[in-house]
N, C-alpha and C positions, 0 to 999 in steps of 0.2 A: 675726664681723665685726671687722674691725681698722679701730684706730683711728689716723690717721695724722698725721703731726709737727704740721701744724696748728692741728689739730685741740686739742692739748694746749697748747701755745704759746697759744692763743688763751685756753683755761681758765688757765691761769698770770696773763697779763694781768688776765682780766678780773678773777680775785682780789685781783689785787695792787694796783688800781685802787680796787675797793674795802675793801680796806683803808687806801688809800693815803685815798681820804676821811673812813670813821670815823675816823680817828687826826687826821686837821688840823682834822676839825670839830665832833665830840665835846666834850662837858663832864666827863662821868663817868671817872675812870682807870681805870676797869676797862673801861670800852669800848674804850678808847684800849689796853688792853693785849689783849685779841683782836683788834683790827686789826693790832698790829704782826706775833700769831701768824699771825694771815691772809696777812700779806704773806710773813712765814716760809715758811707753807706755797705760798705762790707759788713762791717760787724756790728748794724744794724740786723742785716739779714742774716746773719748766724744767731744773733738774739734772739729773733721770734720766731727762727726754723727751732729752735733750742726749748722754747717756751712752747712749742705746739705739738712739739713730736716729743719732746724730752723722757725721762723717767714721771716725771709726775708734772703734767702737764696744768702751767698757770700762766696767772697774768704780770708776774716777776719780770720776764724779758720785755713784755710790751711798756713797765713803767722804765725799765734801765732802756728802752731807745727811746724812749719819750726824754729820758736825761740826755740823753748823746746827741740827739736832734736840738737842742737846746745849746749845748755847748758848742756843736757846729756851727748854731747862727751866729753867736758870741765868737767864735773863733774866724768863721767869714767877716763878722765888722770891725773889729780889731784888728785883722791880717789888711782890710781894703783902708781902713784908715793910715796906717803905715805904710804902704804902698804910695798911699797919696800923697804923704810925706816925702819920703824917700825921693819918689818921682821930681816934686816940687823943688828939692835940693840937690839932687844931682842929675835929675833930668835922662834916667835910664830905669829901666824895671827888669836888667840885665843882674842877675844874684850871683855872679862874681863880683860886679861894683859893689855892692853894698857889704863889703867886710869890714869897715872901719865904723866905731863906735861914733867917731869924733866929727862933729857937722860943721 
């Protein structure tokens, strides 16, 4: 059974949606950081539904998520290192505490 353009577009969406909610409406930075992976992996999956079904089908969407999977993991160790931060000095991973620049 194939699965068709749709069909994947529509799974991309609905990820990305909700993603697109945990991250606006979350308290926790760490929920707020798998939603933004979630939304990643949305449009991940529009990439290479886009790359395989597309008008002229190549391997352009497989290198632009091989970049976006890259910048995800870079954006997961930088987001967990500030976290530990954060944590460390004010002792909450609560993202209304953390609106002050100033430590």
């Amino acid at each position: 059974m194939m699965l068709s353009v749709e069909q994947f577009l529509t799974l991309g969406a609905i990820l990305f949606c909700i993603g697109l909610f945990g991250a606006l409406t979350k308290r926790n930075i760490i929920i707020v950081l798998v939603s933004v992976e979630l939304m990643l992996t949305a449009v991940n999956i529009n990439l290479l539904t886009f790359a395989r079904y597309g008008l002229t089908p190549s391997i352009n969407g497989q290198i632009f998520t091989l970049f976006v999977m890259t910048i995800a993991a870079a954006e997961v160790a930088v987001g967990l290192a500030i976290l530990i931060a954060l944590y460390r000095n004010r002792n909450t991973s609560d993202v209304r505490d953390q609106d002050l620049m100033k430590w």
